[in-house]
C-alpha positions in Angstrom: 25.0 -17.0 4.1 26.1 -15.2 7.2 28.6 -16.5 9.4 27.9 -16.6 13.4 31.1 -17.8 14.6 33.9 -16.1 12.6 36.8 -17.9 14.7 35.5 -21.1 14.1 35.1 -21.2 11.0 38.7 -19.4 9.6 40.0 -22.3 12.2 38.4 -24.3 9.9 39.6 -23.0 6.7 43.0 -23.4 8.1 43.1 -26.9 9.2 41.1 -27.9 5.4 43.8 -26.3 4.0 46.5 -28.0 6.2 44.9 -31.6 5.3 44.9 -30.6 1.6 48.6 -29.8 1.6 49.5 -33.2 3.6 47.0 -35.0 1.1 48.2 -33.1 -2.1 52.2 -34.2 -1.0 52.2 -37.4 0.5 49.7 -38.5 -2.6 52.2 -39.0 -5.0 55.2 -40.4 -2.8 52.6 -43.3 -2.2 51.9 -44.1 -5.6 55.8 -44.0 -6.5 56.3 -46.6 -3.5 53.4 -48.8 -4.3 54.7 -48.4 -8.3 58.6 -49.4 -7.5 60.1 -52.8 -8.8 61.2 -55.0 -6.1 63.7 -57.0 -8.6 66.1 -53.8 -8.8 66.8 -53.6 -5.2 68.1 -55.7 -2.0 66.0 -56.5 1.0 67.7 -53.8 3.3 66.3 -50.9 1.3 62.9 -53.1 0.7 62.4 -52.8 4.6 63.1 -49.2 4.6 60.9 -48.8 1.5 58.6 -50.7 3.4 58.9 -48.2 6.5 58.9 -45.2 4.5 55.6 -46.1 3.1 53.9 -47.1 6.5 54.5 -42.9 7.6 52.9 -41.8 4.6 49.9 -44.0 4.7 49.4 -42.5 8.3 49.9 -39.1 7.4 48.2 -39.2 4.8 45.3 -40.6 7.1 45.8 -37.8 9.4 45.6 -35.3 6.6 42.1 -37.1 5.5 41.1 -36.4 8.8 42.2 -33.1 9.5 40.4 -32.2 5.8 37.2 -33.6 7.2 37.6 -31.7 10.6 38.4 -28.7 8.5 34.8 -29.2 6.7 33.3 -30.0 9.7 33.9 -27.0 11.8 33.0 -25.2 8.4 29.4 -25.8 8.5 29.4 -26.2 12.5 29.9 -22.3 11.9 27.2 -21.6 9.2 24.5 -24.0 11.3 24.8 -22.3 14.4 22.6 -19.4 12.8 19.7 -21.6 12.2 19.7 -22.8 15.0 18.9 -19.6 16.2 15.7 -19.2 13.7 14.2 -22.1 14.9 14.0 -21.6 18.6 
């Protein structure tokens, strides 16, 4: 496979491998949150539980997406040479 647009696609090598990292560290803080007893704590730290797991679900949504940008801009790079063959 050649590559025709080098930059674009080491771009997106970089921002895969960002999303990985956010998905590969917020992954596991969400299951401990979502695996915590409520009994052994009061309702102050409940809502700051609460908030706590509100910023990981969106980064970890913002990781997804910058993972699937990441494979996007991947391929965008390797199909720019066939579109050359077929024109």
């Amino acid at each position: 496979m050649e590559i025709k647009n080098q930059t674009l696609f080491f771009i997106g090598i970089i921002v895969l491998i960002l999303g990985i990292l956010i998905i590969i560290f917020d992954y596991p803080q969400i299951q401990y949150l979502e695996n915590f007893e409520l009994s052994e704590s009061n309702y102050r730290l409940d809502a700051e539980r609460f908030s706590i797991y509100q910023r990981l679900m969106i980064e970890i949504t913002v990781g997804i997406g910058l993972f699937v940008t990441g494979i996007g801009l991947m391929i965008i790079s390797l199909l720019k040479r066939f579109e050359n063959r077929f024109r």
